[in-house]
C-alpha positions in Angstrom: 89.2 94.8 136.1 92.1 92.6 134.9 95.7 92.6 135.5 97.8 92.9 132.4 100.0 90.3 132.6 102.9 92.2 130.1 102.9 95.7 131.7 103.0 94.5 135.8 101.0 96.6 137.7 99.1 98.0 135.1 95.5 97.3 134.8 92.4 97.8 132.1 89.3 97.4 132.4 88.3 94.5 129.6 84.7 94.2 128.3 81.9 92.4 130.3 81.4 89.0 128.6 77.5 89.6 129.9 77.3 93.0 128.2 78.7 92.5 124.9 76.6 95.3 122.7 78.5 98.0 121.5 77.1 100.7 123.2 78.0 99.4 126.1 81.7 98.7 124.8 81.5 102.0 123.6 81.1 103.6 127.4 83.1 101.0 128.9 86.2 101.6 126.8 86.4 105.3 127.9 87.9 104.0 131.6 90.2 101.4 130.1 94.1 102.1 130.8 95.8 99.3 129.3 98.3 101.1 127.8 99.9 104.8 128.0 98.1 105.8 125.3 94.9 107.2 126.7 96.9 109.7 129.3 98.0 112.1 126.4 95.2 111.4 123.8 92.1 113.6 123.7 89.3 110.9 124.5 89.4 107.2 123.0 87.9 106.8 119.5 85.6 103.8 119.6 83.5 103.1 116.1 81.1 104.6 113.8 78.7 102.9 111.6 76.0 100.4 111.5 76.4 98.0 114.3 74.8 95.2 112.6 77.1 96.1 109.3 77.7 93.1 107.3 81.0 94.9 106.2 83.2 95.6 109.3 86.1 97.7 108.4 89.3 98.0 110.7 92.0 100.2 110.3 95.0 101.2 112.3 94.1 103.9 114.8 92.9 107.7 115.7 94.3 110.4 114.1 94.7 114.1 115.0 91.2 114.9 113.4 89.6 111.7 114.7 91.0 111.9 118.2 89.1 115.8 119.1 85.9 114.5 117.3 86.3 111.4 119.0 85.0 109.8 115.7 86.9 107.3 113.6 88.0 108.3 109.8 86.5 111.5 109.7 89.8 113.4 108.6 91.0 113.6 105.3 92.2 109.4 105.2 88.6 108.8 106.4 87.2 111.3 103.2 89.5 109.2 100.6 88.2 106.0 102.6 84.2 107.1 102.3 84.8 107.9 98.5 86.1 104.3 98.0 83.4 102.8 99.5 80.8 103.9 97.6 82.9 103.6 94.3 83.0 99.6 95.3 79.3 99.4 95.4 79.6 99.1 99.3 76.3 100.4 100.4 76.5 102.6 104.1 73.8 100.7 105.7 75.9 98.0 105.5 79.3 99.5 106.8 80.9 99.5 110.3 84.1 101.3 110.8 87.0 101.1 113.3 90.5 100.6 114.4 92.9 98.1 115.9 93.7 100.7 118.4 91.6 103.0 120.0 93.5 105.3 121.1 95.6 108.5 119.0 99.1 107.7 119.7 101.7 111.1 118.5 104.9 113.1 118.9 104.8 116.3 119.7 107.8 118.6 120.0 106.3 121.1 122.1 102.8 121.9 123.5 101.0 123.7 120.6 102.9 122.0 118.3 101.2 119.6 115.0 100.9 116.3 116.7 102.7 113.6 114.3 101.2 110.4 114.4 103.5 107.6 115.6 102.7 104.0 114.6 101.5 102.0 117.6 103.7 98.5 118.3 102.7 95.1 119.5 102.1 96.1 123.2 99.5 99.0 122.2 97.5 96.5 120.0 97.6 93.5 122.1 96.1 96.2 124.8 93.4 96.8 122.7 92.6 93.8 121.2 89.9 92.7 123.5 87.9 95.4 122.9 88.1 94.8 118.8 87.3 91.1 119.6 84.3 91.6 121.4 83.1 94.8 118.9 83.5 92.0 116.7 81.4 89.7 118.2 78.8 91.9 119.1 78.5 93.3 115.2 78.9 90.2 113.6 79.9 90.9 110.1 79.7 88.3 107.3 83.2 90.4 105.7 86.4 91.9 107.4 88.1 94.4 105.9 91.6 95.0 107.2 92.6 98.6 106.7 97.0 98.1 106.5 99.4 96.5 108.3 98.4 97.1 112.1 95.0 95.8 111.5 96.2 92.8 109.4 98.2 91.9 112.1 95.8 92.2 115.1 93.4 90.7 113.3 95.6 87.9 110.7 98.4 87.2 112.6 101.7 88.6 113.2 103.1 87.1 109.9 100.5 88.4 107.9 102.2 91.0 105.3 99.3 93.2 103.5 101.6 93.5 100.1 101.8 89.8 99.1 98.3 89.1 100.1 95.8 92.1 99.8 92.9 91.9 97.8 92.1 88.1 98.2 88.9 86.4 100.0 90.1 84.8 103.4 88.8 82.4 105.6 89.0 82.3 108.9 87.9 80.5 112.0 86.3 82.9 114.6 84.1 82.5 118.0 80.9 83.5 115.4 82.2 80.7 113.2 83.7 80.8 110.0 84.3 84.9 108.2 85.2 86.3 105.2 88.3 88.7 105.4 90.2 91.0 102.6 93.3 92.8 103.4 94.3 96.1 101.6 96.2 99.4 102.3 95.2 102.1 104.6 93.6 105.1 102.9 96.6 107.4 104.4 98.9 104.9 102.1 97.0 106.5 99.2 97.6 109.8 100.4 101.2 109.4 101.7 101.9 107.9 97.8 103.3 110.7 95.3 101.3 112.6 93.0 101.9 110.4 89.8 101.1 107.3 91.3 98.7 108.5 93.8 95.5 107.5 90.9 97.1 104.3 90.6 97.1 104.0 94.4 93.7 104.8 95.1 91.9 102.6 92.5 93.7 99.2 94.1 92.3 100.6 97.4 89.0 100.5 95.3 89.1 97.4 93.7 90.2 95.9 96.9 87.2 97.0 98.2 85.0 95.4 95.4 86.5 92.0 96.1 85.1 92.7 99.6 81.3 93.5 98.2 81.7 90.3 96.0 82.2 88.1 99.1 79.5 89.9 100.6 77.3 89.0 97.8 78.3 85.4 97.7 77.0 85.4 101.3 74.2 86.9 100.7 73.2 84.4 97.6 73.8 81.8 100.1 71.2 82.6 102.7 
């Protein structure tokens, strides 16, 4: 158990350096209080996928859907999201999917109420970050692909901004040595985007996704 030096007197429990599997992350993350956010949320929402994916893919948090399945991008985001996937040529035996946050952070009026997702800030996604880290480690992907702007920044920096530099191979030193990382919009962007422009919308999302199975391919030529 660790302290959390930003919220005094608050403490999480981090992963185990020695158990670093995600299964094991997976368990241990259910107990972790490093923010508010697991008090009012449903259960935390860890990962789905392959856990040797190539392709890791890392979006923002929960929502509603997500949070009482307790499975990432299973609403209708995560639909739009599995639909662009294959259309990239990204094959599922390949893909491992989860979020910056693990945890479903909302408003809600009144109890019974639609729950409203609320963006999480810095302190939510520095709380979590550990956890993605070590995910991270323990899949090992050869590409990253960083699902809008809370990703981008847990994973690219604070500076990083998604719109001037989304669709682009990225290098980057990491603890497993050097990885490939593309940025692009969230699938709820595409949904969130009016009717006219949503097509428009939804094949960048796509074509983002392609430059991600390109790099892939380069690595794999290289081995």
């Amino acid at each position: 158990m660790a302290t959390r030096p930003d919220r005094p007197g608050a403490t999480a429990w981090l992963p185990d350096p020695d158990h670093r599997d995600v299964a094991h992350l997976r368990e241990a993350a259910t107990a972790c209080r490093g923010c508010e956010l697991w008090e009012p949320a449903t259960q935390v929402v860890f990962s789905a996928g392959v856990v040797t994916g190539r392709v890791a893919l890392v979006g923002e948090q929960p929502g509603d859907v997500e949070d009482q399945r307790g499975i990432p991008f299973v609403g209708p985001a995560g639909r739009l999201l599995q639909e662009a996937v294959a259309e990239a040529g990204l094959a599922r035996e390949d893909v491992y999917v989860t979020n910056a946050v693990k945890h479903f952070r909302f408003s809600q009026s009144a109890p019974g109420n639609r729950r409203i997702h609320a963006t999480p800030d810095a302190g939510h996604v520095t709380a979590c970050k550990p956890w993605l880290a070590a995910e991270l480690v323990a899949v090992d992907p050869d590409v990253v692909v960083v699902l809008g702007a809370t990703a981008a920044k847990a994973l690219l920096g604070p500076s990083f901004r998604v719109t001037r530099e989304r669709g682009v191979v990225l290098e980057r030193e990491t603890s497993r040595g050097t990885k490939r990382f593309v940025a692009t919009i969230h699938p709820s962007a595409v949904l969130r985007t009016p009717a006219p422009e949503r097509e428009q919308a939804r094949a960048g999302l796509v074509a983002d996704l392609r430059v991600a199975a390109s790099a892939l391919g380069d690595g794999a030529a290289e081995t």
